[in-house]
Residue, then its C-alpha position, 0 to 999 in steps of 0.5 A: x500500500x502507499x504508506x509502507x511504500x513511503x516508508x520504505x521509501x524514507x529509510x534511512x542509511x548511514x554512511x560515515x555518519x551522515x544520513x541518506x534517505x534511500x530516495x537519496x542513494x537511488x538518485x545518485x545510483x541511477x546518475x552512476x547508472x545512466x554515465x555508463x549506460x549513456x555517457x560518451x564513453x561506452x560502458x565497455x571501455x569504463x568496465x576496462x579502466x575500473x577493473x571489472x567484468x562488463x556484467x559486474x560493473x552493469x549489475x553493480x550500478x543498475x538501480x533496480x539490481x535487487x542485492x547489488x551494491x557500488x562501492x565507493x573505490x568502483x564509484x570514484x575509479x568511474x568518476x575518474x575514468x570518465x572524467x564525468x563528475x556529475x554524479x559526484x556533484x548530486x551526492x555532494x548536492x544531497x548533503x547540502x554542499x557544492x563542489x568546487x574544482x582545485x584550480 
């Protein structure tokens, strides 16, 4: 029913003591998702800069996955190889800071 769709929708998760709501990782796990799906660099390339077999890093960053997990070392290895920062940019916007490139 709704409400325990809200619920579940509202968890929230710990990370190094700061909170997200699940709504919150899925946005940012969906952005992952979509750099690799879609970005300007195929998904097979970012799979041989990161280290992992083409199926895993799909699996590892499709939201819907049921039990799968990105990690942070496979998320920054992504960020970094595609140069893409965007995903990066919604988390850091999630808790509320901006990101500012070192010049």
């Amino acid at each position: 029913d709704l409400h325990k769709a809200i619920r579940r929708q509202r968890q929230m998760c710990i990370r190094d003591s700061n909170i997200f709501y699940e709504d919150d990782m899925s946005k940012i796990i969906k952005s992952v998702h979509k750099l690799v799906t879609e970005g300007k660099m195929s998904a097979k390339s970012i799979a041989t800069a990161v280290h992992k077999p083409y199926s895993t890093l799909l699996r590892e960053t499709n939201p819907y996955a049921p039990g799968a997990k990105l990690g942070v070392e496979t998320f920054m290895d992504i960020i970094k190889a595609t140069g893409d920062t965007r995903p990066l940019e919604l988390m850091v916007q999630e808790l509320g800071y901006r990101l500012t490139p070192v010049e």
